[in-house]
C-alpha positions in Angstrom: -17.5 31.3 0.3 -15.5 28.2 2.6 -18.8 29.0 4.8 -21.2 27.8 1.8 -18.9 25.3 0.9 -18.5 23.6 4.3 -22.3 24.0 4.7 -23.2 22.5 1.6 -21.2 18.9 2.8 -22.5 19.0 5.7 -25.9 19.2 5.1 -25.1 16.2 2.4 -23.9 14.3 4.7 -26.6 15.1 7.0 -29.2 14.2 4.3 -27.1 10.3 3.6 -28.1 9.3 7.4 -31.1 8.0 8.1 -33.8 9.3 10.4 -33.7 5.5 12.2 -30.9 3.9 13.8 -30.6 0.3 12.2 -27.8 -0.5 14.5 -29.9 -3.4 16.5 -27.0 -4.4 19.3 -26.4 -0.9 20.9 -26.3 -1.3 24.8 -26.1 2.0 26.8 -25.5 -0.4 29.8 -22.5 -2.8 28.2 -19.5 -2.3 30.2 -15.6 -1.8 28.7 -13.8 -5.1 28.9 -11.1 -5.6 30.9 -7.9 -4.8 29.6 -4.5 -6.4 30.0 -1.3 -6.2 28.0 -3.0 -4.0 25.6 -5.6 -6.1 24.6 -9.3 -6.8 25.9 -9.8 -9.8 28.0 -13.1 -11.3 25.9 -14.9 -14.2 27.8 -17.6 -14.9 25.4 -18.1 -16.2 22.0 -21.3 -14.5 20.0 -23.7 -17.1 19.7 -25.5 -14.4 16.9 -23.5 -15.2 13.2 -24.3 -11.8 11.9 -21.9 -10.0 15.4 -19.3 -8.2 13.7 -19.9 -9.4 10.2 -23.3 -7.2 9.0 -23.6 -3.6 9.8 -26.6 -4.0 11.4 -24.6 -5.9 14.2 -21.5 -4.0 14.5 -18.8 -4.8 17.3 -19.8 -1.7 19.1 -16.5 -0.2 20.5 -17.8 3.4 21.9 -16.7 3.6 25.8 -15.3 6.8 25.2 -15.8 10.2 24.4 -12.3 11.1 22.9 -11.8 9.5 19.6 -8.6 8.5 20.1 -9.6 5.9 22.8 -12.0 4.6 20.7 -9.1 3.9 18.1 -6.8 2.5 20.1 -10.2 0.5 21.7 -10.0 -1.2 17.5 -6.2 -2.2 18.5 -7.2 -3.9 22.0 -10.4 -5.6 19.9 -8.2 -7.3 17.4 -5.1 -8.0 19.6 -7.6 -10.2 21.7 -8.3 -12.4 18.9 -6.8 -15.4 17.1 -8.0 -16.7 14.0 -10.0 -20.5 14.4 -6.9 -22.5 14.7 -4.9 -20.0 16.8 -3.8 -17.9 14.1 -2.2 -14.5 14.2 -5.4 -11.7 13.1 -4.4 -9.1 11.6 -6.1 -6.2 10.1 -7.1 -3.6 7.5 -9.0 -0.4 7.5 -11.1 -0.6 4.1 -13.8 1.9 3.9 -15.9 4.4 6.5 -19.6 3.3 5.6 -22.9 3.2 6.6 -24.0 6.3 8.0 -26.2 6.3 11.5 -28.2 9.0 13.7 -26.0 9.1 17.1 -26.3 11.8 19.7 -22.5 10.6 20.5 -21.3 13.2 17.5 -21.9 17.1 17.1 -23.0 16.7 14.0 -26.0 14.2 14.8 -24.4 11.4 12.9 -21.7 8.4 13.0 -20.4 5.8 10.8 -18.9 2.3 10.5 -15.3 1.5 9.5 -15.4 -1.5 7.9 -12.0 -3.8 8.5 -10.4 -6.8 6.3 -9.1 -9.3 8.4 -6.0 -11.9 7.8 -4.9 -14.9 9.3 -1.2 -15.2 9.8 -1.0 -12.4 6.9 -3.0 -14.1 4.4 -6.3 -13.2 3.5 -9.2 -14.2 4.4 -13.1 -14.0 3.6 -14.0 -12.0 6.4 -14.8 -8.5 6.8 -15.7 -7.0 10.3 -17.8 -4.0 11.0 -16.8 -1.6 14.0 -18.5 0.7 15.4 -16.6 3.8 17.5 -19.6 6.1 18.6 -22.1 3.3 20.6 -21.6 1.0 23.0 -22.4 -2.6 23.4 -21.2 -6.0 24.3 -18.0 -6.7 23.2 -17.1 -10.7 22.6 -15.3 -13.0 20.0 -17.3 -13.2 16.8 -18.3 -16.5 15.4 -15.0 -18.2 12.9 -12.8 -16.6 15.8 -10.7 -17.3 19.2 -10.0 -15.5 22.2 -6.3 -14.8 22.4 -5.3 -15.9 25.7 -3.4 -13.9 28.2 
């Protein structure tokens, strides 16, 4: 019976994603950033408005193959940015979304966490999409600064 049951939500699952990845900035090629002092050492400001803020564009954070890594890739991401005016970013896990075909999961699929982010704790209007499973170039998205070291 668990057998059918665990089945039955995975094929579900399976059946949400589609066949085509929509994910547009995936780069096999894009090397992890630098790191120092627990943060990634960003030199570049997206030029593209939709980086990090659609989920077709997702900061693609996926240099790993242990999950973990990739997490703790999400802390290095957001410690290496400031809000516009130097503020403190902070950030909030609000919802796994947007299901995508990746070969970098056993089961043939991965998703977006979508984050809220604050500027010296208050809220702000911006949501950023991260990506764990692909990689790509990782820089400062539009409305943001690069912390410096």
């Amino acid at each position: 019976m668990r057998k059918i049951l665990i089945a039955s939500i995975l094929l579900l699952f399976v059946s949400c994603v589609s066949t085509k990845n929509t994910i547009q900035n995936i780069d096999e090629t894009a090397v992890l950033p630098n790191i120092v002092g627990g943060q990634f050492v960003l030199t570049e400001t997206a030029s593209d408005s939709k980086y990090g803020f659609s989920e077709f564009y997702p900061i693609n954070l996926g240099f790993s193959l242990y999950e973990n890594s990739n997490n703790l890739n999400v802390n290095r991401f957001f410690n290496s940015l400031t809000g516009p005016n130097g503020e403190k970013v902070t950030y909030k896990l609000i919802e796994t979304c947007c299901p995508f075909p990746s070969k970098k999961n056993k089961m043939g699929a991965g998703t977006l966490d979508l984050y809220e982010i604050y500027f010296n704790e208050q809220p702000t209007n911006k949501k950023i999409y991260i990506n764990t499973f692909e990689k790509g170039k990782v820089m400062c998205p539009k409305g943001f600064g690069i912390k410096k070291i």
